[in-house]
N, C-alpha and C positions, 0 to 999 in steps of 0.2 A: 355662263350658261353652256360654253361647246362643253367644256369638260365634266361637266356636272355630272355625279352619280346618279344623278335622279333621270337622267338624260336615257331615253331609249336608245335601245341597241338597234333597233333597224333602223335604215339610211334615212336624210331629213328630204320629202318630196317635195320637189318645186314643179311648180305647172309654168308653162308657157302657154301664154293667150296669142295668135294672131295677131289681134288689134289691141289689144287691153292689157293689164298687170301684168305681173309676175308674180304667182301666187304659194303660198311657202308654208309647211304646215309650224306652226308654232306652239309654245312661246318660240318668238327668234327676235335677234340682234340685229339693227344692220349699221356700220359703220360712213357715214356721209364721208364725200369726198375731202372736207375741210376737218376730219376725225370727229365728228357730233357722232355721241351713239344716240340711237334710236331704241326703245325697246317697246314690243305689241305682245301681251300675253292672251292675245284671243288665241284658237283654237287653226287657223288660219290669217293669215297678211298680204292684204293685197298691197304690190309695192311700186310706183309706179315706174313707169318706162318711159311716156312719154315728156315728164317733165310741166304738164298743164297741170296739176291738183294744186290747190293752194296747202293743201297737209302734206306738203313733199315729208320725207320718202314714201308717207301712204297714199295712196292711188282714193283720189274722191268721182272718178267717175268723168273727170274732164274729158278724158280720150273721146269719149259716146258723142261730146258735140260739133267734131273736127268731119268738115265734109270734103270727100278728096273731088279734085277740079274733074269733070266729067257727070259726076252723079250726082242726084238731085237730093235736096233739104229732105229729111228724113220726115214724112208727113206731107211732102208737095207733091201734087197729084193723086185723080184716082178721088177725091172727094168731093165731087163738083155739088154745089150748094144750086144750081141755076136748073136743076131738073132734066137735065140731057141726061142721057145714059151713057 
């Protein structure tokens, strides 16, 4: 695929997420550390970074359920069922 004629000439963009993927516009390649290719010919690949997706190297979304020490479960608080305001 890098070489390919079919292959555009403008550069291939990668997005950086803060908390989440790495995100590449495709078709793309990606080579695992143990030399597995991988190949996604959707339109975009989300790929992951943090290593929690059970579809390594694509990103399923695990990062969203990781709560950093300090801050509350996403959903706790703020919806009191007991009638107090």
């Amino acid at each position: 695929m890098p070489n390919s004629p079919d292959r555009p000439t403008r550069p291939t963009r990668v997005t950086l997420g803060a908390d989440g993927p790495l995100l590449v516009e495709g078709p793309v390649e990606v080579v695992g550390d143990d030399g597995t290719l991988y190949t996604s010919r959707r339109f975009t690949a989300a790929i992951c970074t943090c290593r929690r997706t059970r579809t390594y190297p694509w990103c399923d979304t695990s990062h969203r359920r990781r709560v950093k020490p300090g801050e509350p479960a996403k959903g706790a608080g703020g919806d009191r069922t007991d009638g107090a305001a």
